[in-house]
N, C-alpha and C positions, 0 to 999 in steps of 0.2 A: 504494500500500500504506500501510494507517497505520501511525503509530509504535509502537503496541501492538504491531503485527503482527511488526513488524522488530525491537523488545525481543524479541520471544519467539523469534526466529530467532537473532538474536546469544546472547543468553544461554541460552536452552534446550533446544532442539533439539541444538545438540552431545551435550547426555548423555546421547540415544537414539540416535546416529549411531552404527554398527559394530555394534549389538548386536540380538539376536537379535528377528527381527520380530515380534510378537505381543505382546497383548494393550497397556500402555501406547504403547509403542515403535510398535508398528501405529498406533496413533490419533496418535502425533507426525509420524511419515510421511507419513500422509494429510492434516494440518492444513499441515504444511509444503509439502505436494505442490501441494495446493489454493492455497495464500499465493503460491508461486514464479511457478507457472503463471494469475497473477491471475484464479484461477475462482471462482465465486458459492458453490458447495459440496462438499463429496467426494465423491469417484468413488471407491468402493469396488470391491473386486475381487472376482470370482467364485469365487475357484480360486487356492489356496495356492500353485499353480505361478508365479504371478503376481508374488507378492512380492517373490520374488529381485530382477526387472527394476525393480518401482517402488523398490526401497532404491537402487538404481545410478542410475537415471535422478533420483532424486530427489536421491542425494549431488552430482552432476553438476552439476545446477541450483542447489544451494545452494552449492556453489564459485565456481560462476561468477556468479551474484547478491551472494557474499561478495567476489569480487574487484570486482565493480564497485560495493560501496559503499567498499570502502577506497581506490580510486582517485577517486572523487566527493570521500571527504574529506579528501586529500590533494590536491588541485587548490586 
């Protein structure tokens, strides 16, 4: 991942974490989703029913990619 990528995770993505999924907050999700999950581009969703699981599954992955950089730099 580059450093750009994990600036924008540390510092930005938190102030679309918890809040209502659309329109910016949807595109932080998916950029974040896409960064965690080291894919080439977004996988956008078909069906609003969707969204719930990608904010969960995405909070998930960015806890635990946060926890494994504060133990990298902490070593």
């Amino acid at each position: 991942m580059k450093d750009e990528d994990k600036k924008w995770l540390i510092e930005e993505f938190p102030k679309y974490k918890g809040k209502t999924i659309r329109g910016e907050v949807l595109a932080s999700y998916y950029r974040a989703e896409m960064l965690l999950n080291g894919w080439s581009q977004i996988k956008k969703r078909t069906c609003s029913c969707q969204l719930r699981s990608l904010a969960s599954e995405t909070d998930r992955l960015y806890n635990k990619w946060l926890q494994n950089e504060k133990d990298i730099h902490n070593e």
